[in-house]
Structure formats: structure tokens, C-alpha cells
C-alpha positions as CSV (number, residue, x, y, z in Angstrom):
1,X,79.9,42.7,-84.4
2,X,78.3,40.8,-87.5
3,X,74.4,41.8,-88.4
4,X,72.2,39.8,-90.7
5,X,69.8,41.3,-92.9
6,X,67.0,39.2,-93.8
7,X,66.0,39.6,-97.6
8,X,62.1,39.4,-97.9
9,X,62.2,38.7,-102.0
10,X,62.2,35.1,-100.9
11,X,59.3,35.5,-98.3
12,X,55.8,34.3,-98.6
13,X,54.4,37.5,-99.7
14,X,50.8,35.6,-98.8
15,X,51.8,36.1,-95.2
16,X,54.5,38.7,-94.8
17,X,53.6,40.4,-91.5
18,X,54.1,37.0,-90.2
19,X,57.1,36.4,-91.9
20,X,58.4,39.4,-90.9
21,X,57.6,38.9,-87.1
22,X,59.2,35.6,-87.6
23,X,62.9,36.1,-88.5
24,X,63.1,39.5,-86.6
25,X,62.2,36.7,-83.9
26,X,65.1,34.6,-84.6
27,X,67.8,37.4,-84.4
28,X,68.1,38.7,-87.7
29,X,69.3,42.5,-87.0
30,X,67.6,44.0,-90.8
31,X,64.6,44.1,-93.0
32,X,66.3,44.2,-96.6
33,X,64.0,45.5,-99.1
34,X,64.8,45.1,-102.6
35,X,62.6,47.6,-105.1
36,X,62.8,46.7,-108.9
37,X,61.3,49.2,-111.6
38,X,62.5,47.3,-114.6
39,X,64.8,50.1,-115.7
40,X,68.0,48.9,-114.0
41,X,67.1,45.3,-114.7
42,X,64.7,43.1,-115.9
43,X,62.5,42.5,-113.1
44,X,59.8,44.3,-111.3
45,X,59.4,43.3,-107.6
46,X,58.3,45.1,-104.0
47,X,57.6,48.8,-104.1
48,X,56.2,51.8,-101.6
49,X,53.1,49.4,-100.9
50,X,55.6,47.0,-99.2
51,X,57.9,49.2,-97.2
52,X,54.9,51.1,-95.8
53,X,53.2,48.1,-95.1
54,X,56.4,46.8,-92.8
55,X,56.8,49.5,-91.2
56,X,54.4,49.3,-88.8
57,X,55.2,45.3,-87.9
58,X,58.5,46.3,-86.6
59,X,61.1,49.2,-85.2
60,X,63.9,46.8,-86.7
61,X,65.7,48.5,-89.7
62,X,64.7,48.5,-92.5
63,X,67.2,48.8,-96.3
64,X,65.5,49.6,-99.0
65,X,68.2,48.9,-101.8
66,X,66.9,50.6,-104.9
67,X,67.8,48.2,-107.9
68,X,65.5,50.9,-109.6
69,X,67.1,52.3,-112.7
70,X,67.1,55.4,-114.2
71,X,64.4,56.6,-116.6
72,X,62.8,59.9,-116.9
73,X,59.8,59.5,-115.6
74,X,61.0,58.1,-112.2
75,X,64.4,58.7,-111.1
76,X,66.6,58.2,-107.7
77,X,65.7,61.5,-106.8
78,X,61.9,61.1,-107.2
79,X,62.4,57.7,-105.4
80,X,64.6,58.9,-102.6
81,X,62.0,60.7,-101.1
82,X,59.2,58.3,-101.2
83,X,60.5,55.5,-99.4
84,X,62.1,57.8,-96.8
85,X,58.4,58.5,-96.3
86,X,57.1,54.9,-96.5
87,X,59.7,54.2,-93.6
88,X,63.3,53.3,-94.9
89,X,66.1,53.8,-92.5
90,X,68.7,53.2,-94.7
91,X,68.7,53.5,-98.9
92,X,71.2,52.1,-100.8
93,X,71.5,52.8,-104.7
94,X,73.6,51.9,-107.8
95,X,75.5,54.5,-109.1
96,X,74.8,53.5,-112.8
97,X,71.5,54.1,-111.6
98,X,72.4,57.7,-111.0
99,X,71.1,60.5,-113.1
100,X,72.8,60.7,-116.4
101,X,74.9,63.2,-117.4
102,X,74.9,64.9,-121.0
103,X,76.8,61.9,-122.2
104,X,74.4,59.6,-120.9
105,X,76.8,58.3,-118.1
106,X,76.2,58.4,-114.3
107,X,78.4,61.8,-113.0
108,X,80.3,61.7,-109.8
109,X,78.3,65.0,-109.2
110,X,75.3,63.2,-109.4
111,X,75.9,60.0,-107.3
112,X,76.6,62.4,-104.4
113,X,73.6,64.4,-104.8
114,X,72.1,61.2,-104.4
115,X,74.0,60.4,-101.3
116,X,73.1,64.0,-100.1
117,X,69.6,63.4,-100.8
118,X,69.1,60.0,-98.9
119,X,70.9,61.9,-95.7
120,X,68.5,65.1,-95.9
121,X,65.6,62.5,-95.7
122,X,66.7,61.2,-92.3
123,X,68.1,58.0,-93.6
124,X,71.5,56.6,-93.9
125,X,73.2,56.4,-97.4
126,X,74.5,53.3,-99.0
127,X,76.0,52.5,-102.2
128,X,75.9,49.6,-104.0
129,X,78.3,47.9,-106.5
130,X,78.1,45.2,-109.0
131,X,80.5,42.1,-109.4
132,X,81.8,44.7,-112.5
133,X,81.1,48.2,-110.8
134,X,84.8,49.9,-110.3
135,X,85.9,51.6,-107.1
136,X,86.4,54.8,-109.1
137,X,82.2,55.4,-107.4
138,X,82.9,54.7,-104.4
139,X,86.1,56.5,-103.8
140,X,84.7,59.6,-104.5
141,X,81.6,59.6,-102.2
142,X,83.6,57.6,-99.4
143,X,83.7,60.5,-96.9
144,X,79.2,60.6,-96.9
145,X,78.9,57.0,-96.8
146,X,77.1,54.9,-94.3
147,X,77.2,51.2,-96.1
148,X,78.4,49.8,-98.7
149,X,76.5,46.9,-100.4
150,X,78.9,44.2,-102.2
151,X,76.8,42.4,-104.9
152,X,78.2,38.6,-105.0
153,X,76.3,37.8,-108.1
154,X,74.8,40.2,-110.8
155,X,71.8,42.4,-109.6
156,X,68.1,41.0,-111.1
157,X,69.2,38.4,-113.4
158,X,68.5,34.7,-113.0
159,X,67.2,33.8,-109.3
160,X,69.4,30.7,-107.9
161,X,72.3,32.6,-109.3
162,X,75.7,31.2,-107.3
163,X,77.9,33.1,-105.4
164,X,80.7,34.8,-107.0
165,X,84.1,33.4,-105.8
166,X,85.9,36.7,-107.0
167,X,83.7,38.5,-104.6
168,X,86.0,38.0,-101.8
169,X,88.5,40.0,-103.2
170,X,86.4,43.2,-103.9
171,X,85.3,42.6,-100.8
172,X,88.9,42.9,-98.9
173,X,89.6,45.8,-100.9
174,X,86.5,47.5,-99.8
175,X,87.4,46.0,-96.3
176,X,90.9,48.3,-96.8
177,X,89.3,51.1,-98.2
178,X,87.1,52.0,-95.4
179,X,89.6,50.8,-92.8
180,X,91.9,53.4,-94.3
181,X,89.2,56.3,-94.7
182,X,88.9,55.9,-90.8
183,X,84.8,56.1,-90.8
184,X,82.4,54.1,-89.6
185,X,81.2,52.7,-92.8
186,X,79.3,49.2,-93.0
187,X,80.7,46.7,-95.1
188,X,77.4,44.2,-96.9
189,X,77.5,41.4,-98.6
190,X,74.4,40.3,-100.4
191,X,73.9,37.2,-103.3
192,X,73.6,33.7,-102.3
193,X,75.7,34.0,-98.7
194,X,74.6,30.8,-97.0
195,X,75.9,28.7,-94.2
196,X,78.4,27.2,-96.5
197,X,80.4,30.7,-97.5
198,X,79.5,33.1,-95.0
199,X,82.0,32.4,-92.3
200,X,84.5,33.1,-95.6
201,X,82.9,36.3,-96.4
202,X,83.3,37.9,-92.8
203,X,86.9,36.7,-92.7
204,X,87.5,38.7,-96.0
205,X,85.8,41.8,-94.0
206,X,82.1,41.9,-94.2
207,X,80.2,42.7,-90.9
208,X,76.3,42.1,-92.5
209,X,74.9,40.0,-94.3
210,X,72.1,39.8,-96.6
211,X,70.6,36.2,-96.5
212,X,67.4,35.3,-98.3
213,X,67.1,31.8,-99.6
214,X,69.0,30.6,-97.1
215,X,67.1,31.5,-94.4
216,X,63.6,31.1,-96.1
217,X,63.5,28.8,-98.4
218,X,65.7,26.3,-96.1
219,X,63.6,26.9,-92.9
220,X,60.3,26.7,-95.6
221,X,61.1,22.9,-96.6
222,X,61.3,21.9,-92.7
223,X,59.7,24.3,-90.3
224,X,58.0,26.6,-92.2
225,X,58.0,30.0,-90.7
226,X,60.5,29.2,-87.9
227,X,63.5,30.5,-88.4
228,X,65.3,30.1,-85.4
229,X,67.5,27.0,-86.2
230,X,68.9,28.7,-89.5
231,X,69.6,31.5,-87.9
232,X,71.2,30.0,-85.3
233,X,73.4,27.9,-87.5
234,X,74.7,31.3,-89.2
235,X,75.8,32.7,-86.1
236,X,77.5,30.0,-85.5
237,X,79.5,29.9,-88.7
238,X,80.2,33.9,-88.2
239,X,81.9,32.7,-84.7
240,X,84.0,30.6,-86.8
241,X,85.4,33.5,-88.7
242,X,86.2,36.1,-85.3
């Protein structure tokens, strides 16, 4: 019932086809792909180069969450598109990242042509919501969602950031919300879950995980490239919270 979605910002870029073979290897169930553009935050990493270049390694799924930001010249909905092409299965966006409206404000209207747009590329539709982003988003584009990411630390700020205790209760109510909507709707969790806290998020109602440091930097300092012992020892805490 629980997937675990490996986060390749904290792979050895050097070697990422083997990295890539690696933890799919060791029973992680996602490729997550985070794409920076420096217009929703401050950092610039991965891009069309990357997903295409996965793509082949591996049938696994691939989540390209788009911490891409808009700006004029490259927007969701010139972004959707493109990584659809370059092989993403599932795209998950911000809605502050949304098109602005004449007030300069992501529109409701315009998060769910987003949402409309990842689904009439062939991928499923996520949406993804800061430690600060209110429900008011995702209420309205509930009914055309297929995931929705919890961020449990502030998007592309300060790598190492810690886990956000108050996470756990967005994540409950989240947890309600799609319980009550009725749909089959995936419930992420992604900043600094590790083996110490994730058996806490899934028993406030997460079912996948994204996990980067923790499963590559850990398994770096001891057996580099094997991955099979963390990811072991994370299923094994996600037993803990059934």
C-alpha cells in the first residue's frame, strides 16, 4: 500500500544511469524528478536533458515535480508539454506557480487549465503545496486530481532543511479531504522523510514517500550505490505504521 519515490537531486549526477538502476533495484516504486528554473525559487537544478536521459534506463515512473515558476518567457504551460515528451508519467506543479491573473495572482481558472493540460499529455496531474500553501487550491481542482505532493519543508531553500513537525497535520487533513472526495488520489510526502519520521508520516495518511538523502547520501557513506539495506529498513518502519 505505501510507494517510495526516490529523489535523484541527491544522486551522483557523475553516474546517474547507474544510480538510477540501483535504487529501482532495491524496491523504490518512483523516479522523482525535481526541475528548478530559478523563477519559483532560487535554484536551478535537472531539466528536459535529465528526464529524457532516464527514460530510457527504466519503465519505473517517473514525477517530474515542476518547482519551475512562472515567468513570461517559460511558463507551466510551455513546460507541461515538454517533459510529457521527454517521458514524465506524472507532473506535479505549484499553484503559485500558475499563470497569473490580471492582478498578478495565480487564478483557480488557471491552476485547472494546468491540471487539464498535464492530463491531455497522457500524464497524471499532481499538485503540490507548500508548508504555507492553503487548501483553498486544492479544493477546487480536487475532482482532476491524481496526487497530491505535501512539502514538509519550504521548496528550494537551504538543502539539509528539517522536517516540519506541523506537516503532519496538513497532512491528515489532506488525508480527510481525499477520503471524503471518494477518489483515488495519492497522498506524498516529500522534505527530509527518513527512517526516523516516516512510519509517523504514513500513520497521519501518506501512502508515498519521497526520500532523497536518506536513501543516498546514507547508503553513499557505507555502500555506495547499494541501496538495498536503506531501503529495506524503510519498509520496515512503514510496517510499523499499518
Amino acid at each position: 500500500m505505501y510507494k517510495i519515490a526516490a529523489s535523484i537531486i541527491s544522486a551522483n549526477f557523475a553516474k546517474l544511469g547507474e544510480e538510477i538502476v540501483d535504487v529501482l533495484d532495491s524496491g523504490v516504486d518512483i523516479i522523482h524528478l525535481e526541475v528548478m528554473n530559478r523563477h519559483f525559487v532560487p535554484t536551478y537544478k535537472n531539466g528536459l536533458k535529465a528526464c529524457a536521459a532516464i527514460r530510457p534506463i527504466t519503465q519505473a515512473p517517473i514525477e517530474v515535480h515542476l518547482t519551475s515558476g512562472y515567468n513570461v518567457d517559460q511558463s507551466l504551460t510551455d513546460l507541461v508539454p515538454a517533459y510529457a515528451k521527454a517521458g514524465a508519467n506524472i507532473i506535479t506543479f505549484h499553484p503559485e506557480a500558475a499563470d497569473r491573473d490580471e492582478y498578478n495572482l495565480p487564478s483557480f481558472d488557471n491552476i485547472e487549465r494546468v491540471v487539464d493540460l498535464i492530463h491531455e499529455n497522457g500524464c497524471k496531474a499532481g499538485l503540490a503545496m507548500n508548508p504555507v500553501t492553503p487548501f483553498s487550491y486544492f479544493d477546487h481542482v480536487i475532482g482532476k486530481l491524481d496526487v497530491v505532493l505535501i512539502m514538509s519543508k519550504q521548496t528550494g531553500l537551504i538543502v539539509g532543511q528539517k522536517f516540519i513537525p506541523a506537516t503532519l497535520d496538513k497532512v491528515r487533513t489532506a488525508r480527510k479531504k481525499i477520503n471524503d472526495s471518494g477518489r483515488n488520489i495519492a497522498l506524498e510526502v516529500h522534505g527530509d522523510v527518513n527512517l526516523g519520521n516516516i512510519a509517523e508520516v504514513a500513520r497521519a495518511g501518506a501512502d508515498t514517500f519521497v526520500v532523497g538523502t536518506a536513501i543516498y547520501e546514507a547508503s553513499r557513506n557505507t555502500d555506495p550505490n547499494h541501496y538495498d539495506s536503506i531501503v529495506a529498513a524503510l519498509r520496515t518502519e512503514l510496517a510499523k505504521a499499518v
